[in-house]
Each structure stands twice: as C-alpha cells, then as structure tokens.
MIZA-487118 format. One record per atom (N, C-alpha, C): residue number from 1; residue in three letters; atom name; x, y negated, z. Coordinates in steps of 0.2 Angstrom, whole numbers, plus 5000, padded with zeros to 4 digits. Last residue first. Example, Ala and Ser with C-alpha at 12.3 -4.5 7.8 and 13.67 -1.06 7.14 Angstrom:
residues 2
<site seq="2" type="SER" atom="N" px="5064" py="5011" pz="5035"/>
<site seq="2" type="SER" atom="CA" px="5068" py="5005" pz="5036"/>
<site seq="2" type="SER" atom="C" px="5064" py="5000" pz="5039"/>
<site seq="1" type="ALA" atom="N" px="5066" py="5028" pz="5039"/>
<site seq="1" type="ALA" atom="CA" px="5062" py="5022" pz="5039"/>
<site seq="1" type="ALA" atom="C" px="5066" py="5016" pz="5039"/>
END
This chain:
residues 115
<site seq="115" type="UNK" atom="N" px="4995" py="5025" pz="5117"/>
<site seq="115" type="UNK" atom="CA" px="4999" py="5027" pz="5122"/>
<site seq="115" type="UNK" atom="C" px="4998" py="5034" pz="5122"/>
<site seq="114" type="UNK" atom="N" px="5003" py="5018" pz="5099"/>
<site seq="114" type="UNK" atom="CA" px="4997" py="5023" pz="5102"/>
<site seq="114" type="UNK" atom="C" px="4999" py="5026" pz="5110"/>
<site seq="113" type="UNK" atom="N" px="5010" py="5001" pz="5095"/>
<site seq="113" type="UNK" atom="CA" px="5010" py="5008" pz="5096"/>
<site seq="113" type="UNK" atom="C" px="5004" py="5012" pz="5103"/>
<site seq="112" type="UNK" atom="N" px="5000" py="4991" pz="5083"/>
<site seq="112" type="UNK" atom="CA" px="5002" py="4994" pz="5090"/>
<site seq="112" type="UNK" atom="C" px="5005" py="5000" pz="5092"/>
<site seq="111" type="UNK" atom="N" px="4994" py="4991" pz="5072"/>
<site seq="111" type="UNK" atom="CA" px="5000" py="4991" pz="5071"/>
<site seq="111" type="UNK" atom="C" px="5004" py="4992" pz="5080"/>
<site seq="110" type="UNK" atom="N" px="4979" py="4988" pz="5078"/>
<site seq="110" type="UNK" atom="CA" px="4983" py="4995" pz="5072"/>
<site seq="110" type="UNK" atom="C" px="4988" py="4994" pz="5072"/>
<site seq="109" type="UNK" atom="N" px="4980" py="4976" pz="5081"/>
<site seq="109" type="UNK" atom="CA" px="4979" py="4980" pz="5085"/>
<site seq="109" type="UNK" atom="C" px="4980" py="4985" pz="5084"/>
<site seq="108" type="UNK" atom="N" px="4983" py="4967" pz="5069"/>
<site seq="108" type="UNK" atom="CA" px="4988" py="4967" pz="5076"/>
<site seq="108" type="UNK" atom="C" px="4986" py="4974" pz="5079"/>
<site seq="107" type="UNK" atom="N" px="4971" py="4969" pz="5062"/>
<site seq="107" type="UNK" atom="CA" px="4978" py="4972" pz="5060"/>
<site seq="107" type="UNK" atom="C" px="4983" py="4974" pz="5065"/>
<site seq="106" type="UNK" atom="N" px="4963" py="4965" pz="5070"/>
<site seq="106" type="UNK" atom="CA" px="4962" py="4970" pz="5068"/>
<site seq="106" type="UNK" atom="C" px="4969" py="4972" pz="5068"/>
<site seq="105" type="UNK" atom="N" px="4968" py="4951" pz="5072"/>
<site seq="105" type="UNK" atom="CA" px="4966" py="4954" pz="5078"/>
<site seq="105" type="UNK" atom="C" px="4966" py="4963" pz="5077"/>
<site seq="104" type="UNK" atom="N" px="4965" py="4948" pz="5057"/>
<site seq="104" type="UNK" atom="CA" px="4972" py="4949" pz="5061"/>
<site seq="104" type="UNK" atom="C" px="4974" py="4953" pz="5066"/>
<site seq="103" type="UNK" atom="N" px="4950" py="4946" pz="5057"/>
<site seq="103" type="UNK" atom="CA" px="4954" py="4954" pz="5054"/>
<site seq="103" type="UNK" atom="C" px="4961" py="4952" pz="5058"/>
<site seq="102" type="UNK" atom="N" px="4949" py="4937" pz="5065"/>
<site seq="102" type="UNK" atom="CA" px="4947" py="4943" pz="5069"/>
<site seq="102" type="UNK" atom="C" px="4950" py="4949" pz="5064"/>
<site seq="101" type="UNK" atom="N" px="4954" py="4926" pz="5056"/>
<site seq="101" type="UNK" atom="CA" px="4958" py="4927" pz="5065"/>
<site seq="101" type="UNK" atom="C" px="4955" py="4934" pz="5067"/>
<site seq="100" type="UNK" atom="N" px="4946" py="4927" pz="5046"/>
<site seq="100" type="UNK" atom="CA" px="4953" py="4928" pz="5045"/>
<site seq="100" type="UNK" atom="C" px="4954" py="4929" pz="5053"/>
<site seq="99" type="UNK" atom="N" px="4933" py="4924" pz="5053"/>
<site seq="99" type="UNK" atom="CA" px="4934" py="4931" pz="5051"/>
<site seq="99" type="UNK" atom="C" px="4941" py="4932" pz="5049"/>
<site seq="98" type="UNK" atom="N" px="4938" py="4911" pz="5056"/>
<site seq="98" type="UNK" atom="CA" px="4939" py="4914" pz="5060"/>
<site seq="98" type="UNK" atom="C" px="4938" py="4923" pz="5058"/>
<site seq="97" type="UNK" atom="N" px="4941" py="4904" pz="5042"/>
<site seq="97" type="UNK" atom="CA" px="4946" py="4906" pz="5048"/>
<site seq="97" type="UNK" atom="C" px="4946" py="4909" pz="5051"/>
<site seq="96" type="UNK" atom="N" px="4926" py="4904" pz="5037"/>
<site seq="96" type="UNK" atom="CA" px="4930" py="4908" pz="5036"/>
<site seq="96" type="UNK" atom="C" px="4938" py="4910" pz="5040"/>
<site seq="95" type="UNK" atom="N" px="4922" py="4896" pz="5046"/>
<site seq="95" type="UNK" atom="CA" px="4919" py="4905" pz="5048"/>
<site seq="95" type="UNK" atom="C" px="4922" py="4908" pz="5043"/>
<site seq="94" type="UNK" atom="N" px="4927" py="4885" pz="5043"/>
<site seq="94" type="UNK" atom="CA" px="4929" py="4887" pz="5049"/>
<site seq="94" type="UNK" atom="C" px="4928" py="4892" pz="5051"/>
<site seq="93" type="UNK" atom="N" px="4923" py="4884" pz="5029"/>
<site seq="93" type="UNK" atom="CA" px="4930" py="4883" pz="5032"/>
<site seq="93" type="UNK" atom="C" px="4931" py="4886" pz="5037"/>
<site seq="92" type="UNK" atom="N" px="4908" py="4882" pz="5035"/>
<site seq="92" type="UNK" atom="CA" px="4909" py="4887" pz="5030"/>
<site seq="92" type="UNK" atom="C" px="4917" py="4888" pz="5030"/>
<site seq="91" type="UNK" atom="N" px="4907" py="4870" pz="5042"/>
<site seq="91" type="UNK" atom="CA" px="4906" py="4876" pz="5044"/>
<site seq="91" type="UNK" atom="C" px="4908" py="4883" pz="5042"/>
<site seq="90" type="UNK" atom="N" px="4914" py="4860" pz="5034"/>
<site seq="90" type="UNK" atom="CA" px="4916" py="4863" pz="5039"/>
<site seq="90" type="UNK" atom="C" px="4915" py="4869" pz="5041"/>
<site seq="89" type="UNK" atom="N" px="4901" py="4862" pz="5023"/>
<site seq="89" type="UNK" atom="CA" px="4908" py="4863" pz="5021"/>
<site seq="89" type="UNK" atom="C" px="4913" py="4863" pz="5027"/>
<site seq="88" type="UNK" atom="N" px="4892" py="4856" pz="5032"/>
<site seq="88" type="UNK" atom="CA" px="4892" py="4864" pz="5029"/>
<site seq="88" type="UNK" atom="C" px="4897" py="4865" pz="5026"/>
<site seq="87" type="UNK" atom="N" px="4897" py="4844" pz="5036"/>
<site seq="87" type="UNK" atom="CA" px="4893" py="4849" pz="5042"/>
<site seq="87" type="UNK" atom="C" px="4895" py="4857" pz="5037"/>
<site seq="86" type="UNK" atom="N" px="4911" py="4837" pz="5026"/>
<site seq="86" type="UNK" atom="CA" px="4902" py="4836" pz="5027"/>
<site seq="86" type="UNK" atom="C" px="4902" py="4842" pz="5032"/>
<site seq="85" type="UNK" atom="N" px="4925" py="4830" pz="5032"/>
<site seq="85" type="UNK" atom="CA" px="4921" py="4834" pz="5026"/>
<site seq="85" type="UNK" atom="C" px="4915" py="4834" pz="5029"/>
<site seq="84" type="UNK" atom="N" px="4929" py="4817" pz="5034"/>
<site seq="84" type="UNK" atom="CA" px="4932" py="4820" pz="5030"/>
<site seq="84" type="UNK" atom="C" px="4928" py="4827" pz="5025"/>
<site seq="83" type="UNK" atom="N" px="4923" py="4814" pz="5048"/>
<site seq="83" type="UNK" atom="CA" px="4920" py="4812" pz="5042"/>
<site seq="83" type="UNK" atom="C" px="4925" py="4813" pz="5035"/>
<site seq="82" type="UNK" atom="N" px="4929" py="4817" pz="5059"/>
<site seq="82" type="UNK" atom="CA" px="4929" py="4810" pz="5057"/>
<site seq="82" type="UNK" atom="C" px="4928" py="4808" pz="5049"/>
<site seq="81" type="UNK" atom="N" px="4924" py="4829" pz="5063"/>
<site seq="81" type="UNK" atom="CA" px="4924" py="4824" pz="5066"/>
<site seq="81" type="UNK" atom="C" px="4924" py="4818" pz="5067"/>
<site seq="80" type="UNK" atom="N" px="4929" py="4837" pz="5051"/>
<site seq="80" type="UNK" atom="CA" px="4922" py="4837" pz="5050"/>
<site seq="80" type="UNK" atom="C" px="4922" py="4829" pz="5056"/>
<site seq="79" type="UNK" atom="N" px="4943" py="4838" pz="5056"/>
<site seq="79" type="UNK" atom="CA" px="4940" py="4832" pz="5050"/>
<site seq="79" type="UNK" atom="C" px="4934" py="4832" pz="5048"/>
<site seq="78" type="UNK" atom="N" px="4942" py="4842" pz="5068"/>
<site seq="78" type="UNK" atom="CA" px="4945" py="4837" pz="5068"/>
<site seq="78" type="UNK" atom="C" px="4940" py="4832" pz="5062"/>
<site seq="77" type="UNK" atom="N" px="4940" py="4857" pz="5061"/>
<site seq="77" type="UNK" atom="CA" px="4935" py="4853" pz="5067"/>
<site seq="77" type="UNK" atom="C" px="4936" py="4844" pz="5066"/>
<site seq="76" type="UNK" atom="N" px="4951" py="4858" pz="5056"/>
<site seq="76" type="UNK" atom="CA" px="4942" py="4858" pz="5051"/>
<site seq="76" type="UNK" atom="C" px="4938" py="4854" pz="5054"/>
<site seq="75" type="UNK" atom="N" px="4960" py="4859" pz="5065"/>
<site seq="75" type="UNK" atom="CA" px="4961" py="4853" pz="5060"/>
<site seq="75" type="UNK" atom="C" px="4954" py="4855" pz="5055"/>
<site seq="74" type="UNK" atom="N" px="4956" py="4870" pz="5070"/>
<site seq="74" type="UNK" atom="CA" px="4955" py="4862" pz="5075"/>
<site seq="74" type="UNK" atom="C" px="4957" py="4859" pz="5067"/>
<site seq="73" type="UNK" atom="N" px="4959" py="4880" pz="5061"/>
<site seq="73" type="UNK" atom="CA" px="4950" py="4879" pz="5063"/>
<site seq="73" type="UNK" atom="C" px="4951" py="4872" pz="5066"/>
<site seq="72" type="UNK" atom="N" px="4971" py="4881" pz="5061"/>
<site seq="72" type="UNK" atom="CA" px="4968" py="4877" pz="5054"/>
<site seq="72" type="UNK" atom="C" px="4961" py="4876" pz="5056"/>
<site seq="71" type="UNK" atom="N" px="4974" py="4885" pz="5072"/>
<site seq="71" type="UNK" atom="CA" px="4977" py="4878" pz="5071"/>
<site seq="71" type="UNK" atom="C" px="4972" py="4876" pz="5066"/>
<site seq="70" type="UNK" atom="N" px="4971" py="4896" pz="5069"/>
<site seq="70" type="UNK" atom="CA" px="4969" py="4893" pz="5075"/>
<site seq="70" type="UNK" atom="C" px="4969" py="4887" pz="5074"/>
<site seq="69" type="UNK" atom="N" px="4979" py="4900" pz="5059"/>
<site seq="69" type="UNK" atom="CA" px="4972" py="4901" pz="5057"/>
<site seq="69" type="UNK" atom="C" px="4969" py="4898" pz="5064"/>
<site seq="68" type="UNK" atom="N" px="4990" py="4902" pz="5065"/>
<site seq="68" type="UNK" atom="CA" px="4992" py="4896" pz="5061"/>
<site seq="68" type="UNK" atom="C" px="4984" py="4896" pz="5058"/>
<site seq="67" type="UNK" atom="N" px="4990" py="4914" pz="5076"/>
<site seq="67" type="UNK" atom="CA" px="4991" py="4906" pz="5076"/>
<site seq="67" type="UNK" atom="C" px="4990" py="4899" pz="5072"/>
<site seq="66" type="UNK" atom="N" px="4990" py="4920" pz="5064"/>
<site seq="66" type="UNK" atom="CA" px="4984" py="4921" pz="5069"/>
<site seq="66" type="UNK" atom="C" px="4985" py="4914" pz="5072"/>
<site seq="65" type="UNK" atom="N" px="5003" py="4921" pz="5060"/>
<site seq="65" type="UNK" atom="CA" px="4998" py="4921" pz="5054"/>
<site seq="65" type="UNK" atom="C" px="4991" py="4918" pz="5058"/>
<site seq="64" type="UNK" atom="N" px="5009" py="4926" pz="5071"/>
<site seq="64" type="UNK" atom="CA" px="5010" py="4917" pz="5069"/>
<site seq="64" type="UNK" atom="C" px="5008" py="4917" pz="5063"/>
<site seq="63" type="UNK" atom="N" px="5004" py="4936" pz="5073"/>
<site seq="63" type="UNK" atom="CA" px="5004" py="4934" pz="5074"/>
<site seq="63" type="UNK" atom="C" px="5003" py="4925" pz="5072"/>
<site seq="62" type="UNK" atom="N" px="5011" py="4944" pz="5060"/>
<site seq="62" type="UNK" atom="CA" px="5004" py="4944" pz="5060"/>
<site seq="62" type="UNK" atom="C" px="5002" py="4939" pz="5065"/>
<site seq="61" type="UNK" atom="N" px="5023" py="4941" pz="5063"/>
<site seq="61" type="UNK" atom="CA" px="5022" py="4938" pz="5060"/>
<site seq="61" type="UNK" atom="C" px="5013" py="4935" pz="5059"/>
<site seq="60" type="UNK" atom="N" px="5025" py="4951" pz="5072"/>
<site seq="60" type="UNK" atom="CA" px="5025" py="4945" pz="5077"/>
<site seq="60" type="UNK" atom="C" px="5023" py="4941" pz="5072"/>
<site seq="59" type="UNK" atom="N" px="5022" py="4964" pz="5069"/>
<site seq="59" type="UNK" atom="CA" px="5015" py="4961" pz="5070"/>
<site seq="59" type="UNK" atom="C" px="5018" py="4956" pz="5075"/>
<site seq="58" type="UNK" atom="N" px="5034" py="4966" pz="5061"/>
<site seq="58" type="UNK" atom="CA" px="5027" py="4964" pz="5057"/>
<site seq="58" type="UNK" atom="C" px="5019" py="4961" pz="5062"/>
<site seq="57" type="UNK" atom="N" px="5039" py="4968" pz="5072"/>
<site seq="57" type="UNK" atom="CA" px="5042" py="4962" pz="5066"/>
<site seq="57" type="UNK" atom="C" px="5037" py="4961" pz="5064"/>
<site seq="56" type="UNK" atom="N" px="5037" py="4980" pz="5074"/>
<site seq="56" type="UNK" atom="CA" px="5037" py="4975" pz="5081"/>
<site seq="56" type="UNK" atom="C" px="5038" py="4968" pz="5076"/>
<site seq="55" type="UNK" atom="N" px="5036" py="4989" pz="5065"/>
<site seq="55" type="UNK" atom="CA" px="5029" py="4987" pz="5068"/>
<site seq="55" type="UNK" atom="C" px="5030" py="4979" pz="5073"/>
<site seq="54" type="UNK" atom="N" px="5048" py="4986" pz="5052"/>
<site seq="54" type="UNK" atom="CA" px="5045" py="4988" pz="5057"/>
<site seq="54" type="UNK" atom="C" px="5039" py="4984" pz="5061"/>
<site seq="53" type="UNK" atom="N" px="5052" py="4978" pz="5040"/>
<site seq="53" type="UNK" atom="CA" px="5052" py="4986" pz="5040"/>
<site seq="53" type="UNK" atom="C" px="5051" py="4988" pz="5048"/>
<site seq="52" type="UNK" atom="N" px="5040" py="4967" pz="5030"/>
<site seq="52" type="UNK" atom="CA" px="5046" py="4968" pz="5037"/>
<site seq="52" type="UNK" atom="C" px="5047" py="4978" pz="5036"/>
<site seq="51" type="UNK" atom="N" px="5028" py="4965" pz="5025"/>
<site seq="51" type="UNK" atom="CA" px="5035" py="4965" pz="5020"/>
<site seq="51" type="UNK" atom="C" px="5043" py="4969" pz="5026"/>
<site seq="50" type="UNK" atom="N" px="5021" py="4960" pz="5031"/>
<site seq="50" type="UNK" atom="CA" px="5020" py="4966" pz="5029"/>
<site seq="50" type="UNK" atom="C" px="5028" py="4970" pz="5027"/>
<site seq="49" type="UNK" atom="N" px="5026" py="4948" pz="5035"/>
<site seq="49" type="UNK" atom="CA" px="5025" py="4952" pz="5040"/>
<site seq="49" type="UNK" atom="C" px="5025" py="4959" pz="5038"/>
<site seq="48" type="UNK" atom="N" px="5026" py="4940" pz="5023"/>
<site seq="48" type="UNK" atom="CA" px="5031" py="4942" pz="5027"/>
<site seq="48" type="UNK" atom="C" px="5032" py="4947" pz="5033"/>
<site seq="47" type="UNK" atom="N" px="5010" py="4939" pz="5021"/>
<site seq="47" type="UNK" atom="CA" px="5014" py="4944" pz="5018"/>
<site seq="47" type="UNK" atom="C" px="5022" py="4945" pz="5019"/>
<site seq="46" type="UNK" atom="N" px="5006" py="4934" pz="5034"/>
<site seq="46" type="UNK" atom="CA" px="5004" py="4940" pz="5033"/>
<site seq="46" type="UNK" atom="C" px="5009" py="4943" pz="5028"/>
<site seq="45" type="UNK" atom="N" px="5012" py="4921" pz="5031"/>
<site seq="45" type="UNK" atom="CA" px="5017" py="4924" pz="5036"/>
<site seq="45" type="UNK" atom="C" px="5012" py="4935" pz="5036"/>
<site seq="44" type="UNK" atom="N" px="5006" py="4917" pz="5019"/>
<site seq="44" type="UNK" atom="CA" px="5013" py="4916" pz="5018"/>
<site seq="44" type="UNK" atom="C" px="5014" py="4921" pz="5024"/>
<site seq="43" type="UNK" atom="N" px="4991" py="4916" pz="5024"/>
<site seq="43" type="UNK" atom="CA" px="4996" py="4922" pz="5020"/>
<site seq="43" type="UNK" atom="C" px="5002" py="4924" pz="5020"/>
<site seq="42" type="UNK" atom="N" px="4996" py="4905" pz="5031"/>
<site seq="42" type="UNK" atom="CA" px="4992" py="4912" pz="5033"/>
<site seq="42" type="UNK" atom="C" px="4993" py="4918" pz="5030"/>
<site seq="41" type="UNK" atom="N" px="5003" py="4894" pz="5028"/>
<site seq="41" type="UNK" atom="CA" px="5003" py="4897" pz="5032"/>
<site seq="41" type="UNK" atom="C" px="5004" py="4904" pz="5035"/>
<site seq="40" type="UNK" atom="N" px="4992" py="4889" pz="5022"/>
<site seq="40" type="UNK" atom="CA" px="4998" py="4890" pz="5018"/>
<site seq="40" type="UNK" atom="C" px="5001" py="4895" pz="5022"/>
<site seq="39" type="UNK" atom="N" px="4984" py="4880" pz="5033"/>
<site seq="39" type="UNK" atom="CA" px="4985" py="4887" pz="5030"/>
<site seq="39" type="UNK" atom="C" px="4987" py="4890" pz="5025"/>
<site seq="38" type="UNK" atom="N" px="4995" py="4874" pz="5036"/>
<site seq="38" type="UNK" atom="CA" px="4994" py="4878" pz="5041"/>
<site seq="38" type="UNK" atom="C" px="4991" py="4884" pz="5037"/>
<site seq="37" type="UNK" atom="N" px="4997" py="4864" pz="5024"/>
<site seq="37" type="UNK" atom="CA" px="5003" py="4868" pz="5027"/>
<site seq="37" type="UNK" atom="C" px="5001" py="4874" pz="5034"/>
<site seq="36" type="UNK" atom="N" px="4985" py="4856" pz="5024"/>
<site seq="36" type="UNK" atom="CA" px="4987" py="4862" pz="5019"/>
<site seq="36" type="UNK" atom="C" px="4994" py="4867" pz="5022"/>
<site seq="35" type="UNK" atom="N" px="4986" py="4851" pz="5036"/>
<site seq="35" type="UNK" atom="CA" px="4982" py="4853" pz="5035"/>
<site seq="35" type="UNK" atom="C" px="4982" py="4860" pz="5031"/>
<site seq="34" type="UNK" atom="N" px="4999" py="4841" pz="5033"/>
<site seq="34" type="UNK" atom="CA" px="4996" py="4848" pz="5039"/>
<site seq="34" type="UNK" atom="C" px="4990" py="4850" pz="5038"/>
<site seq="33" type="UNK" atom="N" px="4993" py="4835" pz="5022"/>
<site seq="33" type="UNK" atom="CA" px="5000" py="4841" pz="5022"/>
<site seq="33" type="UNK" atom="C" px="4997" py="4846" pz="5029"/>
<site seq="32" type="UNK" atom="N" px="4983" py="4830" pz="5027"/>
<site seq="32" type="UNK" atom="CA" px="4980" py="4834" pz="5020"/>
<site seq="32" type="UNK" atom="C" px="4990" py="4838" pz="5021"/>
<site seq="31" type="UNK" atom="N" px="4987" py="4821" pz="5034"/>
<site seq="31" type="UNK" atom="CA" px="4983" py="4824" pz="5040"/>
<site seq="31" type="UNK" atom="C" px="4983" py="4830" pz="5033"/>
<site seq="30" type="UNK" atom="N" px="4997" py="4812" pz="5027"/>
<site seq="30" type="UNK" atom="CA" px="4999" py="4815" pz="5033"/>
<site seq="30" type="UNK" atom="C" px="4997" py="4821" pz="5035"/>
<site seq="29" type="UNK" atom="N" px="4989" py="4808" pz="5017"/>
<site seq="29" type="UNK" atom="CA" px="4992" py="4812" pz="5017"/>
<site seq="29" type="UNK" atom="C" px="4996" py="4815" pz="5021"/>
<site seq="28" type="UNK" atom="N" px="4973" py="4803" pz="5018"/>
<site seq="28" type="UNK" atom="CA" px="4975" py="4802" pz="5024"/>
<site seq="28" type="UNK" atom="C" px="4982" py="4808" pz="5021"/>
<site seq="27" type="UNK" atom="N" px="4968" py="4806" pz="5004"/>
<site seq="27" type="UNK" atom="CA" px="4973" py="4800" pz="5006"/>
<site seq="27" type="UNK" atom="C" px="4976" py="4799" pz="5010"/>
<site seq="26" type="UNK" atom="N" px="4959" py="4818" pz="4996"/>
<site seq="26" type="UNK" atom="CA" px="4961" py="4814" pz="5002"/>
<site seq="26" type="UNK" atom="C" px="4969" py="4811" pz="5002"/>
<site seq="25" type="UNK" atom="N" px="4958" py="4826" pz="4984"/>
<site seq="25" type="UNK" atom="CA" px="4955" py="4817" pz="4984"/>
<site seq="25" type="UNK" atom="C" px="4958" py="4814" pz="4989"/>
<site seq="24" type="UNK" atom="N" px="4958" py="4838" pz="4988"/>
<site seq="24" type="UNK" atom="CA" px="4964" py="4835" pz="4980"/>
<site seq="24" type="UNK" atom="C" px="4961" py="4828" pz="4980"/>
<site seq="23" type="UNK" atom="N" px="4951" py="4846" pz="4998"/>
<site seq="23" type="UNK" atom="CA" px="4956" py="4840" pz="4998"/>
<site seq="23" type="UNK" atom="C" px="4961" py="4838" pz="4995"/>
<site seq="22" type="UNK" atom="N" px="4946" py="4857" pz="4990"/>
<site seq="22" type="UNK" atom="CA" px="4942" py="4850" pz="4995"/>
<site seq="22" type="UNK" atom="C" px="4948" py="4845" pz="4996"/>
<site seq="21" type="UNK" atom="N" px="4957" py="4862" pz="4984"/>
<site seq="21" type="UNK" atom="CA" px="4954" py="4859" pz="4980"/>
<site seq="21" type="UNK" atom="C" px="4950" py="4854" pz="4984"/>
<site seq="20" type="UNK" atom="N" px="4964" py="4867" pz="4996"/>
<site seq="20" type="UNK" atom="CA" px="4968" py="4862" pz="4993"/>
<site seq="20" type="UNK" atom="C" px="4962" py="4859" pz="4987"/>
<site seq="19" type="UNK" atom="N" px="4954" py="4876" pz="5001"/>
<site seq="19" type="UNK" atom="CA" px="4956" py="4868" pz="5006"/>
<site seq="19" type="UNK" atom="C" px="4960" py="4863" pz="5000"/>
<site seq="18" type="UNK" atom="N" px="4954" py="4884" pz="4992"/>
<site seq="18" type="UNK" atom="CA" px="4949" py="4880" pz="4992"/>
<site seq="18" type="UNK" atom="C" px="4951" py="4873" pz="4998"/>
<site seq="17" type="UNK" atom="N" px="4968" py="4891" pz="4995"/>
<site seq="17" type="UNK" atom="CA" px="4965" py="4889" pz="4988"/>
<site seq="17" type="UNK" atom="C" px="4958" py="4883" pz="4988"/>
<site seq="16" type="UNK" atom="N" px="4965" py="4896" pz="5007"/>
<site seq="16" type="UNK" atom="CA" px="4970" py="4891" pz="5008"/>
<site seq="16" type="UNK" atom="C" px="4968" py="4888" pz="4999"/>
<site seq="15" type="UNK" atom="N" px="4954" py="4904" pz="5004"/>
<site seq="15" type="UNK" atom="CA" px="4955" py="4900" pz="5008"/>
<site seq="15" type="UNK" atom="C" px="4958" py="4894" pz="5008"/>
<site seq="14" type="UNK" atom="N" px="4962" py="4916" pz="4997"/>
<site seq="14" type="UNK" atom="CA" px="4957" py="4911" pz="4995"/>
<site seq="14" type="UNK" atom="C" px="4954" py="4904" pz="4997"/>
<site seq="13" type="UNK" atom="N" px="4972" py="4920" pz="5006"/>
<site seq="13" type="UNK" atom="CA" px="4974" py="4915" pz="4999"/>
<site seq="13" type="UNK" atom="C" px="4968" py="4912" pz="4996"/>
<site seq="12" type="UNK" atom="N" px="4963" py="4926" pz="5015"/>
<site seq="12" type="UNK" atom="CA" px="4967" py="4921" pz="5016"/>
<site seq="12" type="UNK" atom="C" px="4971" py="4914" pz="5011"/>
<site seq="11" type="UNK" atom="N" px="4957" py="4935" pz="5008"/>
<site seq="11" type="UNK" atom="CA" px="4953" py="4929" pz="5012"/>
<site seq="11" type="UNK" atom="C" px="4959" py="4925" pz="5011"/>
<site seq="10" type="UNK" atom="N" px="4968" py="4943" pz="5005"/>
<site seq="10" type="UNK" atom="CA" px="4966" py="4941" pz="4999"/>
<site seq="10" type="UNK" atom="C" px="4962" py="4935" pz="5003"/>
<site seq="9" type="UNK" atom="N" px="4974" py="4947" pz="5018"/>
<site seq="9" type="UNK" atom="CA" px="4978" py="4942" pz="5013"/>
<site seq="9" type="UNK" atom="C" px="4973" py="4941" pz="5009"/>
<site seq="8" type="UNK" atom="N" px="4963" py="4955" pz="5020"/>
<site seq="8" type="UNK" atom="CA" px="4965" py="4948" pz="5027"/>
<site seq="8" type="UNK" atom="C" px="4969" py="4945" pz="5020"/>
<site seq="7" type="UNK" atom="N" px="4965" py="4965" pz="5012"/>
<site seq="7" type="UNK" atom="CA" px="4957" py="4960" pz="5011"/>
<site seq="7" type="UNK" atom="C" px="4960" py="4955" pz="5015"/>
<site seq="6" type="UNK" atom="N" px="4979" py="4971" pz="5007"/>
<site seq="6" type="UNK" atom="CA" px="4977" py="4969" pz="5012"/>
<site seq="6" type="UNK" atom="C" px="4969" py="4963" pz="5011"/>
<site seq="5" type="UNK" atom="N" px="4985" py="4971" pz="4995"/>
<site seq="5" type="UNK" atom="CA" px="4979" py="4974" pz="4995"/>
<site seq="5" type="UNK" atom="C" px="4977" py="4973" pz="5000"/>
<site seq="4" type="UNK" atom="N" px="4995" py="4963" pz="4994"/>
<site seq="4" type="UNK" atom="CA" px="4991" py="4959" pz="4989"/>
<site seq="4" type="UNK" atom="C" px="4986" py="4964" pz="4990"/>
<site seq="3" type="UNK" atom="N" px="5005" py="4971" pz="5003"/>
<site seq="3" type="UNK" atom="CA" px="5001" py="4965" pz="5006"/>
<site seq="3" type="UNK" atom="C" px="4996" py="4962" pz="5000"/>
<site seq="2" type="UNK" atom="N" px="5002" py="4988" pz="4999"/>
<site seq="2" type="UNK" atom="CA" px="5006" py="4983" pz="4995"/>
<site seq="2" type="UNK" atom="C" px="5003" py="4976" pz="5000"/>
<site seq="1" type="UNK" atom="N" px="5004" py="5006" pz="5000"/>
<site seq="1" type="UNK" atom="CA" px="5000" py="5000" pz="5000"/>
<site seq="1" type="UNK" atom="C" px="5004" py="4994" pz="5000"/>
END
C-alpha cells in the first residue's frame, strides 16, 4: 500500500486544495500563508510519516499531521469570526478537519504496538 491510497491523505489533499481556491481573493496575506501552510501541512506530514520505516516515526508524523488539522479548525473558526468566510463554508471546512483529525486518531491508534 502506497500514502496516495490512504482515504486520510486523499481528504486531506482535497481540503487543503479548496482552502487555497476560497482564499485566492484574500489579502490579509499574513493570515491566508498560515492558514494555507497548516493545512499544507496535513498531507505533507501524513505522507512523510507513511514513507518512514517504522511505527514509532510514522505515527509521530501522523501526529504533527493531527496537530496541524487542530490548528487549521481555529484558523476556520477565527476567519468565520471576522467575516472572511460565510457560516456554511466554515462549517463545512471545519467538519472536514475534524473527520481528517478522527481518521488520524484511527491511524495513530493502528500503528500502536498490540499489548
């Protein structure tokens, strides 16, 4: 199996693909790098993580994949906050995060070793 088959990587590329199209307008370019950089993020460290040759490797990455999907919910939340995106396109950004954050949780927890 291959990280490009992972469904958590395919959410995750999709995702970060549609933040960068809602925000090909925004100006605040400060807030639109971090923003896009976190979830850039997500895949980037999923498919580095996959790419490792052990479990303890791969699931710190998966990790700071998970972290960096945490971060990207407050920065959705933020910008729903002060009028950067509309109620349903936050929402919709934000529930996609977090089913990325629950599959990670998955993966994490599969990559555990068995007692």
């Amino acid at each position: 199996m291959r990280f490009e088959d992972l469904e958590v990587w395919k959410i995750s590329c999709r995702l970060c693909v549609e933040l960068y199209k809602v925000l090909e307008e925004c100006h605040d370019f400060g807030f639109k790098d971090q923003t896009t950089r976190c979830a850039l993020s997500i895949p980037s460290n999923i498919a580095e993580g996959y790419e490792r040759g052990s479990n303890k490797d791969a699931t710190k990455f998966f990790y700071y994949a998970k972290g960096s999907a945490g971060e990207l919910r407050t920065q959705i939340y933020i910008r729903v906050k002060i009028g950067h995106f509309d109620n349903e396109t936050g929402i919709s950004l934000k529930n996609e995060a977090e089913k990325i954050s629950k599959m990670l949780s998955s993966l994490i927890k599969s990559r555990q070793p068995k007692p």
